[in-house]
ZARO-917757 format. One record per residue: residue number from 1; z, x, y negated of N, C-alpha, C, O in turn. Coordinates in Angstrom, 2 decimals, always signed. Example, Ala and Ser with C-alpha at 12.3 -4.5 7.8 and 13.67 -1.06 7.14 Angstrom:
+------+---------+---------+---------+---------+---------+---------+---------+---------+---------+---------+---------+---------+
! resi !     nzz !     nxx !     nyy !    cazz !    caxx !    cayy !     czz !     cxx !     cyy !     ozz !     oxx !     oyy !
+------+---------+---------+---------+---------+---------+---------+---------+---------+---------+---------+---------+---------+
!    1 !   +7.80 !  +13.19 !   +5.69 !   +7.80 !  +12.30 !   +4.50 !   +7.80 !  +13.20 !   +3.30 !   +8.46 !  +14.24 !   +3.32 !
!    2 !   +7.08 !  +12.85 !   +2.25 !   +7.14 !  +13.67 !   +1.06 !   +7.87 !  +12.90 !   -0.03 !   +8.04 !  +13.41 !   -1.14 !
+------+---------+---------+---------+---------+---------+---------+---------+---------+---------+---------+---------+---------+
END
This chain:
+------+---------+---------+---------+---------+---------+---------+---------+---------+---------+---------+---------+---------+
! resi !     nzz !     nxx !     nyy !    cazz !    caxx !    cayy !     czz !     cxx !     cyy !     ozz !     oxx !     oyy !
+------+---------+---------+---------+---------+---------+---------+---------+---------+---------+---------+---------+---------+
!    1 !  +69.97 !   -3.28 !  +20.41 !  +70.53 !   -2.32 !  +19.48 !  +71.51 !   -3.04 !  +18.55 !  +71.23 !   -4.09 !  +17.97 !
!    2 !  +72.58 !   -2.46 !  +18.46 !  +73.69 !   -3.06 !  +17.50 !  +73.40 !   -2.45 !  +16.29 !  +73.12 !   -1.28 !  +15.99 !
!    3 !  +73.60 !   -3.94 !  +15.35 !  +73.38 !   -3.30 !  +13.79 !  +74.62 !   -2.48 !  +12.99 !  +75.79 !   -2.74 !  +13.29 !
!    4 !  +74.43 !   -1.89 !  +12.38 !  +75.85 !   -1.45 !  +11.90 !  +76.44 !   -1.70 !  +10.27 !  +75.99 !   -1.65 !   +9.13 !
!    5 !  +77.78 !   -2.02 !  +11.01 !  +78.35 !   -3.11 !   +9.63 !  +78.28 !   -1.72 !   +8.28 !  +78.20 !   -0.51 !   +8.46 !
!    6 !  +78.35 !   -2.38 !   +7.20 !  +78.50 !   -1.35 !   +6.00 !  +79.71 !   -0.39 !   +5.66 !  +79.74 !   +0.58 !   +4.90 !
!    7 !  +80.80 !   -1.01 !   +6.55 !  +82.01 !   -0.30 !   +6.81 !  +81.78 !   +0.55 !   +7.63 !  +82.68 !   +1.34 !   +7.90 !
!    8 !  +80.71 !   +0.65 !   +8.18 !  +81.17 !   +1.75 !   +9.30 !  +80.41 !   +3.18 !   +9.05 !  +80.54 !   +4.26 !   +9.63 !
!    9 !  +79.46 !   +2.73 !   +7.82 !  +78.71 !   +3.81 !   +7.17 !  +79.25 !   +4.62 !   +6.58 !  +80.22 !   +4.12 !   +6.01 !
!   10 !  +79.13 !   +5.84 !   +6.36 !  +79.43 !   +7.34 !   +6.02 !  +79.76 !   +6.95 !   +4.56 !  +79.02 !   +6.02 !   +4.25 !
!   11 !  +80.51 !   +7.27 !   +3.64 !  +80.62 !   +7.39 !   +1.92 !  +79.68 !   +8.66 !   +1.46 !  +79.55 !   +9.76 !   +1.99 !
!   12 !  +79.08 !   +8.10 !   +0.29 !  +77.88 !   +9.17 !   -0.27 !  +78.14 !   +9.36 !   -1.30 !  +78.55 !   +8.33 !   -1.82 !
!   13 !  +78.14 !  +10.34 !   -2.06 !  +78.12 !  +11.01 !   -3.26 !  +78.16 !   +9.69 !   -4.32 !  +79.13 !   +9.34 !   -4.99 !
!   14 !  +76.88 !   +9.09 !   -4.27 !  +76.67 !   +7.67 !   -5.11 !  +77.37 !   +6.80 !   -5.39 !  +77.86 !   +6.31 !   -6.41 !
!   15 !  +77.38 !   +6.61 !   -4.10 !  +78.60 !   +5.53 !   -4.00 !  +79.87 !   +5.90 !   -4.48 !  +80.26 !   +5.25 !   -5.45 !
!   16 !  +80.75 !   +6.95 !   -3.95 !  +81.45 !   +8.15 !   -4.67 !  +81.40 !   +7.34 !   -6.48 !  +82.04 !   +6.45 !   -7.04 !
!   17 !  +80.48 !   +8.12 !   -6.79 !  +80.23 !   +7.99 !   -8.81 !  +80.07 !   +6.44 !   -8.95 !  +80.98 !   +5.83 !   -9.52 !
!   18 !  +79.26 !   +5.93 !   -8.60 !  +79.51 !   +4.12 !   -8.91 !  +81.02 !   +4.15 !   -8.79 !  +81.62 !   +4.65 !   -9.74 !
!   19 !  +81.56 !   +3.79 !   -7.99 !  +82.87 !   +3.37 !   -8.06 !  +83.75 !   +4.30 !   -8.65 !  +84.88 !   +3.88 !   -8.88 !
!   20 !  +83.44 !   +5.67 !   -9.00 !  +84.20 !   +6.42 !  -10.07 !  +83.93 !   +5.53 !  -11.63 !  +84.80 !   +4.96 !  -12.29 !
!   21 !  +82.73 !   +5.63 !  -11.87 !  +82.10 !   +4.59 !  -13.35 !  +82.97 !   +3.59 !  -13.34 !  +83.98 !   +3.72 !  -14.03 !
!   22 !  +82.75 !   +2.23 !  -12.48 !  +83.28 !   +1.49 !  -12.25 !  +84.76 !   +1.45 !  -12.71 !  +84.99 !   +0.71 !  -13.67 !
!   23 !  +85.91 !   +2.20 !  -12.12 !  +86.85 !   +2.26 !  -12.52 !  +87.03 !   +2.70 !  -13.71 !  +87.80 !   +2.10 !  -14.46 !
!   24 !  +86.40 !   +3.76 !  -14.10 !  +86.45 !   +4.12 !  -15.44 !  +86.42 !   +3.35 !  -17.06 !  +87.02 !   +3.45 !  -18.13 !
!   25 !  +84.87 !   +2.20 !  -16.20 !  +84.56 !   +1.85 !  -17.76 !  +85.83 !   +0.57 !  -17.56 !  +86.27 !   +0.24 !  -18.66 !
!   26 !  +86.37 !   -0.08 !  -16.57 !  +87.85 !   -0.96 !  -16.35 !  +89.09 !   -0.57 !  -17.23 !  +89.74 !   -1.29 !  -17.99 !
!   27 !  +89.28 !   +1.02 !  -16.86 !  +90.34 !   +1.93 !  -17.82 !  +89.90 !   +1.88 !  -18.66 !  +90.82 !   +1.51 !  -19.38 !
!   28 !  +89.01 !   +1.97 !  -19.31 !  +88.61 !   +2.09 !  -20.93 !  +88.56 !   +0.85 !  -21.56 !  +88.72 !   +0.83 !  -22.79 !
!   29 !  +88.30 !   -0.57 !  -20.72 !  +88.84 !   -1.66 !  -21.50 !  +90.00 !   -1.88 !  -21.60 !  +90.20 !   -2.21 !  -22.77 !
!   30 !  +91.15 !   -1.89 !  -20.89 !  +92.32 !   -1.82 !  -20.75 !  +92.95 !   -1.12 !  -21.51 !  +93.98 !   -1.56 !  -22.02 !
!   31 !  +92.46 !   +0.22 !  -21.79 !  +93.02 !   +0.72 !  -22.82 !  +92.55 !   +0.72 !  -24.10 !  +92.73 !   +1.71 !  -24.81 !
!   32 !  +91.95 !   -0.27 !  -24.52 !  +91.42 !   -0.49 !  -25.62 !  +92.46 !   -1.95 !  -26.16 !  +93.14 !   -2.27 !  -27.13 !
!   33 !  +92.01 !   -2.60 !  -24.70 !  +93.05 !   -3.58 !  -25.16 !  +94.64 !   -3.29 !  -25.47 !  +95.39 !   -4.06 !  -26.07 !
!   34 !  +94.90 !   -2.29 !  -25.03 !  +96.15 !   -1.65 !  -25.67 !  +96.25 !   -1.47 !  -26.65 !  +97.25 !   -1.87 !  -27.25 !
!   35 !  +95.09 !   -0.69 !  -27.36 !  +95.33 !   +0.48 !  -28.67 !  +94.90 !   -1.15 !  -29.39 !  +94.90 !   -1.10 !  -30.62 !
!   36 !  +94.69 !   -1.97 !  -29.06 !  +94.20 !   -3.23 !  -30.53 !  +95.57 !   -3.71 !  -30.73 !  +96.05 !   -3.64 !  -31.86 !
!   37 !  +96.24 !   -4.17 !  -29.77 !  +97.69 !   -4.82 !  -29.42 !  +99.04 !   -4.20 !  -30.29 !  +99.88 !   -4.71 !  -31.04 !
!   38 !  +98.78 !   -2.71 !  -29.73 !  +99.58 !   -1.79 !  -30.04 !  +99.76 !   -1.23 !  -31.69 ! +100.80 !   -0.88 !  -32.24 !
!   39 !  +98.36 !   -1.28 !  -32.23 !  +98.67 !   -1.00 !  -33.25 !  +98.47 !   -2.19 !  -34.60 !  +98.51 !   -1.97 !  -35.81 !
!   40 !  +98.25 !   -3.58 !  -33.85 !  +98.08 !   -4.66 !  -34.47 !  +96.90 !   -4.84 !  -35.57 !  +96.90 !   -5.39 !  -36.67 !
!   41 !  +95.92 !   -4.17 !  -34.85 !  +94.97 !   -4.52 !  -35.47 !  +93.76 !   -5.42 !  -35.71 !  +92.63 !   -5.24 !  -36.16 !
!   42 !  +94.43 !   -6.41 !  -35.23 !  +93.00 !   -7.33 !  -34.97 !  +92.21 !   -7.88 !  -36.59 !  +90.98 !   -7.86 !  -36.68 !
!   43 !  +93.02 !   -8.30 !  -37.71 !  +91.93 !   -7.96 !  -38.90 !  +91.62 !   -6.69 !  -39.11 !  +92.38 !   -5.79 !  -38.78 !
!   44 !  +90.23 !   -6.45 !  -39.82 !  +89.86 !   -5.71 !  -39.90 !  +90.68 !   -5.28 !  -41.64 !  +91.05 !   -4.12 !  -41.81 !
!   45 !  +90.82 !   -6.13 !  -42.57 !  +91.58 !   -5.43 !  -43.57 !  +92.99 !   -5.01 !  -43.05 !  +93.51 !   -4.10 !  -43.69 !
!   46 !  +93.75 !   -5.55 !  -41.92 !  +94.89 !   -4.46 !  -41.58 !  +94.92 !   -3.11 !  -41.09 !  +96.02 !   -2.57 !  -40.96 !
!   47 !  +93.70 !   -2.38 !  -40.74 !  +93.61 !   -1.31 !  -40.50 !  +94.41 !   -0.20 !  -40.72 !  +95.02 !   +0.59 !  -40.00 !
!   48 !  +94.22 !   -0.40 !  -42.21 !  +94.71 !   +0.81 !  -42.96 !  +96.28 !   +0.66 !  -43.12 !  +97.07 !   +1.59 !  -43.00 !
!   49 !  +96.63 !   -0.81 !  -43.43 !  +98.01 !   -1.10 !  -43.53 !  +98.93 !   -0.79 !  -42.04 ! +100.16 !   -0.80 !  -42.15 !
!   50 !  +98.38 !   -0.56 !  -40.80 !  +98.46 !   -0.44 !  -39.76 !  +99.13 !   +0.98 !  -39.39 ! +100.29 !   +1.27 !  -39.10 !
!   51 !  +97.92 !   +1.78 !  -39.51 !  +98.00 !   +3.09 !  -39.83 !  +98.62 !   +3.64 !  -40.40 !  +99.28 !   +4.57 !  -39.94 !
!   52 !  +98.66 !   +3.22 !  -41.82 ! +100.02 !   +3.32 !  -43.02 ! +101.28 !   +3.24 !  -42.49 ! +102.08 !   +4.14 !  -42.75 !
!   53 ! +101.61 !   +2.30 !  -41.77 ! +102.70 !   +1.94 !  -41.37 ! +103.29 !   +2.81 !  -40.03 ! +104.52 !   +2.80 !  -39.90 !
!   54 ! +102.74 !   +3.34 !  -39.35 ! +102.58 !   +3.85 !  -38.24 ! +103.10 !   +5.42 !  -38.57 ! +104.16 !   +5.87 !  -38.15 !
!   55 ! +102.30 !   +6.06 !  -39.27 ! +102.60 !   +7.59 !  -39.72 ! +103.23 !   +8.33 !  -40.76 ! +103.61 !   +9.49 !  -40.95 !
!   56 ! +103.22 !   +6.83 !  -41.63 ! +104.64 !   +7.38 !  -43.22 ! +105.56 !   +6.37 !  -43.14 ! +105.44 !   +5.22 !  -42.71 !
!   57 ! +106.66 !   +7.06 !  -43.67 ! +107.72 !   +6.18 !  -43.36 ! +107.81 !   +5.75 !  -44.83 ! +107.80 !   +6.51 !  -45.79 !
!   58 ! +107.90 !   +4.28 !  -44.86 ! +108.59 !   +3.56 !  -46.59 ! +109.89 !   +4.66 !  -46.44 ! +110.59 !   +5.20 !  -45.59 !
!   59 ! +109.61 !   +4.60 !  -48.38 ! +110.74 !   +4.93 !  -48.55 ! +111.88 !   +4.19 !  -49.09 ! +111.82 !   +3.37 !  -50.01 !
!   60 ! +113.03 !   +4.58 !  -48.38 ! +114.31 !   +3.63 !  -48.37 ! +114.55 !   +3.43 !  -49.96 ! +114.29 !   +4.16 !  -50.92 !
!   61 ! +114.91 !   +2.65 !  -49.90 ! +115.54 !   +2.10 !  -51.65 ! +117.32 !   +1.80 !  -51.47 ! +117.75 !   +1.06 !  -50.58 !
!   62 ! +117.79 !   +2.17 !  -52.01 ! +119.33 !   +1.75 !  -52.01 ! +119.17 !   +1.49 !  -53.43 ! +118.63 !   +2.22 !  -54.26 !
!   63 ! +119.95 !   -0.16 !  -53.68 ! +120.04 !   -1.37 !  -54.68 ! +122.07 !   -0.74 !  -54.66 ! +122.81 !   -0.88 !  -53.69 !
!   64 ! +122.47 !   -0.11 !  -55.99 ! +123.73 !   -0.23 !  -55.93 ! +124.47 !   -1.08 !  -56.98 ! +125.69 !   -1.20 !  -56.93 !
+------+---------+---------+---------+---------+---------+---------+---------+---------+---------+---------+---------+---------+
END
């Protein structure tokens, strides 16, 4: 009797969701490592200055 390789087995639901998870919790580090990068937050007191900076704009000063 020939054994049969794991490739040659049917895909199951399980297996299916593992490797859905799998990829998932990958995307969610990746994009985490984005949003830290992106919004330069690696101290934790830049947070706010981060944010600040991000959604109000300074306001311009003209020196005449």
């Amino acid at each position: 009797m020939k054994k049969q390789k794991w490739t040659e087995k049917p895909i199951t639901w399980g297996g299916y969701f593992k490797l859905a998870g799998v990829c998932y919790v990958i995307g969610m580090m990746i994009a985490a490592y984005y949003w830290i990068t992106a919004f330069d937050i690696h101290p934790i007191e830049s947070i706010k200055d981060a944010i600040h900076r991000r959604f109000w704009k300074k306001e311009e000063t003209t020196e005449e």
